[in-house]
ZAVONU-199805 format. One record per atom (N, C-alpha, C): x, y, z. Coordinates in steps of 0.05 Angstrom, whole numbers, plus 5000, padded with zeros to 4 digits. Each point is the difference from the previous one (the first is absolute). Example, Ala and Ser with C-alpha at 12.3 -4.5 7.8 and 13.67 -1.06 7.14 Angstrom:
2
526448865156 498250245000 501850245000 499350214986 501650245001 498550225014 
# end
This chain:
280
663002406480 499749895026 497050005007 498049814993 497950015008 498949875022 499150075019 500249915024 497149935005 499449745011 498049785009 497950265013 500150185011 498750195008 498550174981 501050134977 499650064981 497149744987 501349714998 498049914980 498149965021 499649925037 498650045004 497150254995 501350254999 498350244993 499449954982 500449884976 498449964970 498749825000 500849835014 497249714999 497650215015 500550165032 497550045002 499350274986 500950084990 499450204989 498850024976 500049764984 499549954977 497050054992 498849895022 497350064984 498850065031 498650225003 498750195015 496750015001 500150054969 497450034991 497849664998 497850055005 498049754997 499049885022 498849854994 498149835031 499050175022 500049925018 498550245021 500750145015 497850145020 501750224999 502149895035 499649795008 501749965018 501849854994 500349844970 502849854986 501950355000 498150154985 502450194995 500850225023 498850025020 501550145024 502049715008 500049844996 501349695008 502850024991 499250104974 502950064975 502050245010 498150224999 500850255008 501749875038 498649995012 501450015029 502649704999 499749894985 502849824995 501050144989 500550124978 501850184987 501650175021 498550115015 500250215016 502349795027 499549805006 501349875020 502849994981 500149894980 502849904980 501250255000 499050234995 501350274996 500750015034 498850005016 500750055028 502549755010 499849864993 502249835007 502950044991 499850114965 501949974991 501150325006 498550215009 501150185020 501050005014 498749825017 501550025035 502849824990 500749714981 502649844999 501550274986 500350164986 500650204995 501650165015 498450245017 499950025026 501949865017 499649735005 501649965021 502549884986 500549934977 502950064987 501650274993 498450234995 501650225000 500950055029 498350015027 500950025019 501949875012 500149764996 502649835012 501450094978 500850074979 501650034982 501750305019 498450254997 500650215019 501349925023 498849935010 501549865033 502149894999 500949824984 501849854999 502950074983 498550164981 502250084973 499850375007 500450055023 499450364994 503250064995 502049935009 502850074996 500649804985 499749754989 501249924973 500450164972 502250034996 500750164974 498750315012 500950115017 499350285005 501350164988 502249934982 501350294987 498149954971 497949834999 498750104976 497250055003 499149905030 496249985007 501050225014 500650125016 499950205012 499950254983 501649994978 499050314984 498749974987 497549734987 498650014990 497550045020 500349885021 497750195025 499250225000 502450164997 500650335005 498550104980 500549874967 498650044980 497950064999 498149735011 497150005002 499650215029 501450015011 498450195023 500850324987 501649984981 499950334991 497250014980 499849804988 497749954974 497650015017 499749925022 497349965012 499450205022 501450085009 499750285018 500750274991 503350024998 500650334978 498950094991 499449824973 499250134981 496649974993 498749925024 497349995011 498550295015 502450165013 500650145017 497350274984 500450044974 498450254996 497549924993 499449784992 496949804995 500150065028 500249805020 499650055029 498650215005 501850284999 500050205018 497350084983 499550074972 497850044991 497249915011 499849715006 497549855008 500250025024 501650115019 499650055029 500150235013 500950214980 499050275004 495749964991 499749934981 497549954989 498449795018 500949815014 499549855012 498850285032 502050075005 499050245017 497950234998 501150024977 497450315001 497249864995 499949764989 496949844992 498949845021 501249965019 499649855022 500550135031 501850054997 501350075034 497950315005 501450174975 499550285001 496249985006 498849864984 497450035003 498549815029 502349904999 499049755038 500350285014 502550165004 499550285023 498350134996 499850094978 497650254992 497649875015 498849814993 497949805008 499450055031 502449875015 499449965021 499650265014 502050164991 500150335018 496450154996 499249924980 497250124989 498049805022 500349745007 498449855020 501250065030 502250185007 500349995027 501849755004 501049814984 501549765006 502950044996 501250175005 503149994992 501449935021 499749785019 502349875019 499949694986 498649984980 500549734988 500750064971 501850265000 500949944976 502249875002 501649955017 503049855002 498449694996 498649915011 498949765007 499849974958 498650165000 498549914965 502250034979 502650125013 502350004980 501349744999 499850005023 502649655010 497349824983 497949985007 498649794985 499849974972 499050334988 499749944967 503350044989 501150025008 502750124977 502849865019 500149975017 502849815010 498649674995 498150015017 498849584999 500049934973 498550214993 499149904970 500350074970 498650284998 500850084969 502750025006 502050205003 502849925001 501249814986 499649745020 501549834989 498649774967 497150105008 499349874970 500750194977 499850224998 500350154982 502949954982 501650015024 502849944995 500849744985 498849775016 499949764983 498450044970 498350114995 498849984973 502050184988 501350215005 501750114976 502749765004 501049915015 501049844997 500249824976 498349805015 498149754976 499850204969 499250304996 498950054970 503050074995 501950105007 502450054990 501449785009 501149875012 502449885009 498649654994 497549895007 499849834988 499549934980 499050144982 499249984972 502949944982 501650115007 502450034990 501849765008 499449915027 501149724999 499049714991 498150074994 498549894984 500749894975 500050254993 501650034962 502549845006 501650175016 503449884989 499649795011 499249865016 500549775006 498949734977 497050055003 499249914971 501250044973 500750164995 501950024973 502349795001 501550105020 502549775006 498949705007 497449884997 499549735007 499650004975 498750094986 498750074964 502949924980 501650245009 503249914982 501549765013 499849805017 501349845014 502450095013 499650255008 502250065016 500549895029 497449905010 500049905019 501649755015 499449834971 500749755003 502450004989 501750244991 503250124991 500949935028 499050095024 500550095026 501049815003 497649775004 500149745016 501949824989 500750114969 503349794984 502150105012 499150205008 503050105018 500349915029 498549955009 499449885024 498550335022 499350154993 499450255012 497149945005 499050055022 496849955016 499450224999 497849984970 498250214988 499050125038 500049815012 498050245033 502250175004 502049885003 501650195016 500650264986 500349834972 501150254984 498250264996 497249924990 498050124993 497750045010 499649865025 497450075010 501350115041 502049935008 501450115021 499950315000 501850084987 500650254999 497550254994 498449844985 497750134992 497550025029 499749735009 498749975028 500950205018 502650065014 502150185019 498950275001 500850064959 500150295004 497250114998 497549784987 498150165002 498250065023 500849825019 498849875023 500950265024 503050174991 500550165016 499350294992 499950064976 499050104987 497350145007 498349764996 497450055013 500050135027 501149925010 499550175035 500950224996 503149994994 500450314987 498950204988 497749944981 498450244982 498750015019 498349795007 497550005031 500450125011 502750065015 500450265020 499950284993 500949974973 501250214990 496050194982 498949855000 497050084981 498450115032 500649785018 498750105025 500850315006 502750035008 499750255010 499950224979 499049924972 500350114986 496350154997 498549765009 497850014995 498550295029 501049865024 499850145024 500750374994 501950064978 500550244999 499050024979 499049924979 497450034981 497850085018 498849945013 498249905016 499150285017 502350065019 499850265003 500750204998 502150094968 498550194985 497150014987 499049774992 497950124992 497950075028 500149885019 498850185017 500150255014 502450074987 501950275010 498650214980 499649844971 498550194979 497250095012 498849765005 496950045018 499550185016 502250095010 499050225026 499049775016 501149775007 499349805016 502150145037 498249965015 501150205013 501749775035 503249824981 500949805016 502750104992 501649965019 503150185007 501249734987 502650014992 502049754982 501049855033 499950155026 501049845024 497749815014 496550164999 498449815005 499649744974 500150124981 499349664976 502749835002 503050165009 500749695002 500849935027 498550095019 499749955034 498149714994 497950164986 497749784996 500649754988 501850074975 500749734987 503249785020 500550175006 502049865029 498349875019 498150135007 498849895021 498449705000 498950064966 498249764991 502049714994 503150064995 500949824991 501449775018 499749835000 501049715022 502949894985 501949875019 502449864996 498849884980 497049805002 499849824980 499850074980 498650254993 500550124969 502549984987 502350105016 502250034975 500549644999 499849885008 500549674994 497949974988 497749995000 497349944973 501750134979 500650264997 500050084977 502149874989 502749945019 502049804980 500149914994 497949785012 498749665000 499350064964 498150125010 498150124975 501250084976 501550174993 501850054982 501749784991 500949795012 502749875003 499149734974 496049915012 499449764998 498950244968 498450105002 499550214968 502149944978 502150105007 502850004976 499849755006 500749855014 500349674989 499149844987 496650115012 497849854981 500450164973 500050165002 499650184962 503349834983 502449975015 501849954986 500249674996 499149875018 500249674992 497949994987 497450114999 498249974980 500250044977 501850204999 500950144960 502749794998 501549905014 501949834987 499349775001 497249965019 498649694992 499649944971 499350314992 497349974977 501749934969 503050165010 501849984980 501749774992 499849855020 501849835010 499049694995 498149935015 499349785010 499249814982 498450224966 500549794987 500550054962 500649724992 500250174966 498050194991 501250214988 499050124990 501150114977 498150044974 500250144982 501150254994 500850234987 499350274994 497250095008 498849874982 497050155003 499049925024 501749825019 498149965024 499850215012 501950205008 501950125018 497650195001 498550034995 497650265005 498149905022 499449764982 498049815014 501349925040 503049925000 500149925029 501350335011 500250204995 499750245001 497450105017 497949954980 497150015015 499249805025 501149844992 499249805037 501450045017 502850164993 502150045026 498650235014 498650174987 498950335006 497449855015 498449844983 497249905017 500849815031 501649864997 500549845017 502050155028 501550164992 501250195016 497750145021 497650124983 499250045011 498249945022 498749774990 498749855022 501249895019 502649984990 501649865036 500450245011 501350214986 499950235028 497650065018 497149974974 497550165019 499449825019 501049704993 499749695027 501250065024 502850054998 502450085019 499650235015 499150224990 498650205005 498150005019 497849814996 497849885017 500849895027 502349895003 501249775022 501150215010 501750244996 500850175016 497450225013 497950074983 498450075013 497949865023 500649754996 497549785015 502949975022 502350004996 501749995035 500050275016 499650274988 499250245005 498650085017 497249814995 497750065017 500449765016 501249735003 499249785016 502250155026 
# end
């Protein structure tokens, strides 16, 4: 199934190198539009696909949901708790020590909600995400376009989205908010034990008076927002990469690495637009 999108990317992609140096930012930033386009038509076919098909065939998408949300959260659960206990004692624990040594400890609630709920939190979470859960959709999906299992699907009449990129979108997308919550308060009690080790001299009722105090209705909606659009982007990006077009065996490394690069730059974009409505 090679799709007009696909040979678009190879015509411009074909040759990069030569002529000057504003032919080849010329090359480079069309490439970059064709890849952005053929994201977003992507994109907005898995989502009408979701919307429209969420209870079609539910006695078989529904426990394959369940699947991916045990695969992408469960058994995420002790990675998590590891990088957000660590996430605490390297960050949070040394933001109190800090401030209590400057006389500033009524903005430590303020400096929790900012560095570790707005932000690291939920990126951190997305990148173990994307290194475990996309990488891997990656593979199987690529593999199964590689063996033509795909196009097995489509002789049967079965819509490779619904079948294989639905269920995978759902559970990682809920997923994500779920560890996100779950690394946060995980980080917050990292955070102050190690200031508890310090002889840091703040009671467990004033740090989370403080961190109550600093936090707004709009936070817990950013962070859902945030989490929600993370897993989505990390999971339509890894079943773009697997998916969208022929591929080899030996490709499967190669669109592996652009689902991980490209993943990432849309979150740190998306990322940006939630911080730039933040401050407006």
């Amino acid at each position: 199934m090679r799709s007009r999108a696909a040979a678009s990317y190879a015509g411009i992609a074909s040759d990069t190198r030569g002529g000057s140096a504003a032919t080849r930012f010329g090359r480079v930033f069309l490439r970059a539009m064709v890849v952005a386009r053929d994201l977003g038509a992507f994109f907005l076919i898995t989502l009408a696909v979701v919307l429209t098909k969420f209870n079609v065939a539910s006695k078989v998408m529904h426990p394959m949901m369940r699947r991916e949300m045990t695969r992408a959260g469960f058994k995420l659960l002790p990675m998590a708790a590891f990088m957000a206990l660590g996430l605490g004692f390297l960050v949070i624990g040394q933001s109190v020590a800090l401030l209590t040594q400057v006389g500033a400890q009524d903005l430590t609630g303020t400096i929790m909600v900012t560095v570790i709920i707005r932000e690291l939190g939920p990126a951190v979470t997305a990148l173990l995400m994307l290194s475990k859960i996309g990488t891997a959709t990656v593979i199987e999906l690529g593999t199964a376009r590689a063996l033509g299992e795909v196009e097995a699907l489509e002789a049967l009449g079965i819509d490779p989205v619904h079948y294989l990129v639905a269920p995978r979108v759902c559970g990682m997308a809920l997923s994500t908010f779920a560890l996100t919550v779950y690394s946060i308060l995980l980080s917050l009690a990292g955070g102050y034990m190690f200031a508890f080790l310090q002889n840091v001299p703040i009671t467990p009722g004033v740090y989370l008076s403080q961190i109550g105090n600093a936090l707004k209705w709009s936070d817990f909606i950013l962070l859902a927002m945030k989490t929600a659009v993370f897993g989505g982007i990390i999971s339509m990006t890894c079943c773009y990469e697997g998916l969208a077009r022929p591929l080899d065996l030996g490709d499967v490394s190669e669109a592996t690495t652009r689902a991980v690069m490209r993943s990432v730059v849309l979150c740190v974009v998306f990322d940006g637009i939630f911080l730039l409505q933040t401050l407006i």
